[in-house]
N, C-alpha and C positions, 0 to 999 in steps of 0.2 A: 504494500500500500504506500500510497506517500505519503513525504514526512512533511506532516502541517504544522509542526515545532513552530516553524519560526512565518510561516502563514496559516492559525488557523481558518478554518467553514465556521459559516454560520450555520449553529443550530435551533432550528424551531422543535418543540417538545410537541407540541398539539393543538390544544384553543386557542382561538385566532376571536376578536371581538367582532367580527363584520360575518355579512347575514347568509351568506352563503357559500359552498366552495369554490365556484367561477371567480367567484369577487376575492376569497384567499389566494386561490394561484395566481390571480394577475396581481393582487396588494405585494405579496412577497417575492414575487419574480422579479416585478420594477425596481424594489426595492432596494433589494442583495443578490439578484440573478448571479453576480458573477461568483459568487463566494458558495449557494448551493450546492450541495452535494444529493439532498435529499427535501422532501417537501410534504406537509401534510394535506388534508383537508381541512383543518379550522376547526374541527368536529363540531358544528355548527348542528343546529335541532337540539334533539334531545337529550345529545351530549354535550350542549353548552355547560350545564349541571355536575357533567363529568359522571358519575355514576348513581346520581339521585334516583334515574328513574330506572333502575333495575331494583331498588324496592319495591315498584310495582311489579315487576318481574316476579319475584320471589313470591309476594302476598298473594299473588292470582294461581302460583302453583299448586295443585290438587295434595299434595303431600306437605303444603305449612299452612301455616295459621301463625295470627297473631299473639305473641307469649299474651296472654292476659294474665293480668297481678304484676307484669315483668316494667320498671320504671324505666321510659324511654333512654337511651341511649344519649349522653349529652356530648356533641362533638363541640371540647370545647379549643380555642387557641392557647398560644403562649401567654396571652395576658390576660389569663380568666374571662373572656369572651365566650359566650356557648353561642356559638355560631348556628345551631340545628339542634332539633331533638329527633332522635330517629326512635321510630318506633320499633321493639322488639320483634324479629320473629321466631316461632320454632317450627322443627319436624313434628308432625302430627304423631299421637302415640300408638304404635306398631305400622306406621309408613315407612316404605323405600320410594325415593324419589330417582327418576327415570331422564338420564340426561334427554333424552329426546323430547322431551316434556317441556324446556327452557327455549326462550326467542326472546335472545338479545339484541338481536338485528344485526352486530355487528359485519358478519360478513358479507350482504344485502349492503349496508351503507358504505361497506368499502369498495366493493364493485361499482359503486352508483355513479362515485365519486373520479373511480379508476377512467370511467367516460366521459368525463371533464377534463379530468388529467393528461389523458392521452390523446383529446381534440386539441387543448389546446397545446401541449408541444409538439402535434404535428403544425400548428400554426408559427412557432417560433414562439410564443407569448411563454413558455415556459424552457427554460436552456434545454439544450441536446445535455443529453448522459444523467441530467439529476434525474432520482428514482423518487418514484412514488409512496411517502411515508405513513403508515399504517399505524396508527395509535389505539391500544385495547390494554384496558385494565386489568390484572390480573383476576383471577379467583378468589383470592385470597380478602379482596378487596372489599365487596361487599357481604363476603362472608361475615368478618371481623367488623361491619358497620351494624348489621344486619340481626345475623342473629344470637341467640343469647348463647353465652361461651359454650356452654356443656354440650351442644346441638354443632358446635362447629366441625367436628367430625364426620356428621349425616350428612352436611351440605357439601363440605369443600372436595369431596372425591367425584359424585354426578358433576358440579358446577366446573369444575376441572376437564372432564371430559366433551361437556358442553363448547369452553373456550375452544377447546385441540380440535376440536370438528369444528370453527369457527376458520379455525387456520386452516385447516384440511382444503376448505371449501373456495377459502380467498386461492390459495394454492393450486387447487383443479382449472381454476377459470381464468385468472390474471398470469402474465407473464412472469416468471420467476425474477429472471435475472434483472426486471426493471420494475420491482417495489422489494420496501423493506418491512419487516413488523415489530413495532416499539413495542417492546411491553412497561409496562406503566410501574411501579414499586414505591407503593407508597402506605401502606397498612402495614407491610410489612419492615419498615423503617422505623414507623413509630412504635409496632409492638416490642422491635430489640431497644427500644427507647423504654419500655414499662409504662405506654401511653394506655394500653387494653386491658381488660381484666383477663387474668391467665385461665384457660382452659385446660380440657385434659389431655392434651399434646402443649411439648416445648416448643415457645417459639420459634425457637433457632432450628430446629428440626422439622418444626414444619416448612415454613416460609419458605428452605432453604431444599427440602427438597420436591415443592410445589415450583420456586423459579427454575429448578435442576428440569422436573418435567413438562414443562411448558415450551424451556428454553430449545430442549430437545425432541420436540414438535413440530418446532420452522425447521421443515424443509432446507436441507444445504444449499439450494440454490437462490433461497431468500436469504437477503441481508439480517443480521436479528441486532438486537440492542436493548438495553435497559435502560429507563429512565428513572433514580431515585428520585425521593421525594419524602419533601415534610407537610404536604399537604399545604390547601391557599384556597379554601371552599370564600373566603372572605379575603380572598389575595395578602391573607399572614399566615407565615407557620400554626400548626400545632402544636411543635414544639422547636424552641431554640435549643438547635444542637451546641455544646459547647467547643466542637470542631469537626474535624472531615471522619474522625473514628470510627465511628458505628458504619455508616458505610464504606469506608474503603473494608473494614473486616466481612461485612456482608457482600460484596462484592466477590472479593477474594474466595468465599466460601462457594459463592455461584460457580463461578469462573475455573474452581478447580474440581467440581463437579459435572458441568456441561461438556459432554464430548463434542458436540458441533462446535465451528469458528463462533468467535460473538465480534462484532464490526465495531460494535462501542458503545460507550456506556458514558451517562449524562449524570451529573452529580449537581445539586445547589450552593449558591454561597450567599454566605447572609451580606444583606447589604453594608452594616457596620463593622464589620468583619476585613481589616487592612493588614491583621498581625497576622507575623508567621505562626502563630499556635494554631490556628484554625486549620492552616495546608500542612502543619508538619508533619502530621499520619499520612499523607499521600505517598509519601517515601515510602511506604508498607506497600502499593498496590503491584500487584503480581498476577497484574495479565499477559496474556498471551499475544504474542510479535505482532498479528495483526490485528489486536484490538485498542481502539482510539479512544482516549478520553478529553471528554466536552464539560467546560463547567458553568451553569446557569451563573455568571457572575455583573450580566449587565443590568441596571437598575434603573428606572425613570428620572431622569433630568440629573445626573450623577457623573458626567465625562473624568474629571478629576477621582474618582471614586472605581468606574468601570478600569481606568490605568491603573490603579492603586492596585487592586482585587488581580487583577490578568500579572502586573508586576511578583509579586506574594506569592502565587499559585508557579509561575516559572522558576521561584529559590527552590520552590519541591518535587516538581513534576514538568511534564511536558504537558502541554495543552492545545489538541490537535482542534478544536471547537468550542466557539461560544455562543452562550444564549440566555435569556432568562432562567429566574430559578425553577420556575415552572410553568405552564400553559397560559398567553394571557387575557383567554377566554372570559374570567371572570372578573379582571382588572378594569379600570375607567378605560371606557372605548378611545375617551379624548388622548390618551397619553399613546395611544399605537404607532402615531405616527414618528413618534419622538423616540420610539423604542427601538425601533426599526430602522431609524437614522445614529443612534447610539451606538447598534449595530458595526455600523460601516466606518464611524469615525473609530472607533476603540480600535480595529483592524487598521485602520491608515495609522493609527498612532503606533 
């Protein structure tokens, strides 16, 4: 692969503020065309939300029910904010639930999208060679929003297979070698965080070999990649990591479990975050020759700060891509444009 050391890509994670995915490919192609490697669709509809409405998903399946007596769910942030109540669910008592039972749409919306993609860089409006990026949230994801700990076992193995026939599907229909599939990691960040209440599997064991089988899933001839995450349902953390630790060791444990290539992996950084304590664990990560690491490090109206952060991060590591910390679907639409001009200046500087 080449070496974007000293020229990273720009990486976009997934939500895009603008209403449609025509309107994302041409926003971000004008943008930063030249710096693309990959491009999403904005997950625009119902994934503005990000995975809110796969709670309707779960409640309408014939094998749960609402825990009743169970006190919802309080996602709350870093600064005691409860940004959401979710309501519990469980597995109904002696049900097995049936992956084929589940429609998430996800593979439907990525095709849909692949027909935009692919009109318009036969038109030019999107560069020759960037590939089409695929964003899907893990299993694990609304398992651990969703339902109540003890239940998390029942779900996460059907909902698991559910995804992998999601990839299956993208994979029968769309061209291999010109799309990739992000998978999303962000429940499971916070649970090695002690954000969740523990269950009757270890987090570390689970998370770790639910990304091992999913990772193992794409197809070799699709790109794959990881997107950490501390969550941003209110564009803040849930929690303030005290530095790059927790993932760069969750990483490492992926990374030395997945036999397929991983093309690269996307980490956050906090916007007040300029010291080297924050990047000094990146000296631990232990991926493999062709796997690229991207750090969400540019921030809204910050140019002095996006240098700071890119500077910090090169005493520790190499930094083949940047981008936000995470999706910026749910961020002020006004600040897009600024974000995405942040983009290009950071990379000229």
């Amino acid at each position: 692969m080449a070496d974007r050391s000293k020229q990273p890509i720009v990486h976009f994670v997934g939500s895009i503020p603008l209403p449609d995915s025509e309107t994302v490919f041409r926003t971000l192609s004008k943008a930063v065309g030249p710096h693309l490697v990959r491009l999403p669709d904005g997950e625009t509809g119902i994934r503005k939300s990000w995975i809110k409405f796969i709670q309707d998903v779960l409640a309408g399946n014939s094998a749960i029910e609402v825990a009743k007596g169970e006190p919802p769910f309080k996602f709350t942030q870093w600064d005691g904010k409860v940004v959401r109540e979710i309501t519990r669910l469980r597995v109904k008592p002696g049900a097995a639930i049936d992956p084929a039972t589940f429609d998430t749409g996800y593979a439907d919306m990525a095709i849909a999208s692949w027909a935009v993609f692919e009109r318009l860089q036969n038109t030019g409006d999107i560069p020759d060679g960037v590939k089409f990026q695929i964003s899907i949230p893990t299993p694990i994801a609304p398992t651990y929003n969703n339902m109540v700990p003890s239940d998390r076992p029942k779900l996460l193995p059907p909902l698991t297979q559910h995804f992998i026939g999601e990839i299956r599907k993208i994979a029968k229909t769309l061209p291999n070698d010109r799309i990739a599939i992000q998978w999303d990691v962000c429940q499971e960040v916070l649970a090695w965080e002690n954000y969740y209440d523990k269950g009757p599997v270890d987090f570390r064991t689970e998370t770790v070999n639910v990304l091992t089988e999913i990772g193992d899933a794409v197809p070799a001839g699709i790109e794959l990649g990881y997107h950490l995450c501390y969550g941003s349902p209110a564009d803040e953390h849930m929690v303030l990591p005290k530095d790059s630790g927790i993932m760069v060791e969750l990483t490492n444990a992926v990374a030395a479990r997945v036999k397929r290539p991983i093309q690269f992996i996307h980490m956050p950084v906090i916007k007040s975050r300029t010291d080297d304590a924050y990047y000094a664990p990146l000296k631990g990560l232990k991926l493999g020759s062709g796997t690229e690491l991207y750090l969400g490090l540019i921030h809204h109206n910050d140019a002095a700060g996006d240098k700071a952060r890119l500077a910090a991060a090169r005493r520790h590591t190499h930094v083949d891509g940047i981008g936000t910390e995470c999706g910026m679907g749910r961020s002020d639409p006004g600040r897009l444009s600024g974000l995405l001009a942040a983009h290009t200046k950071a990379l000229e500087a």
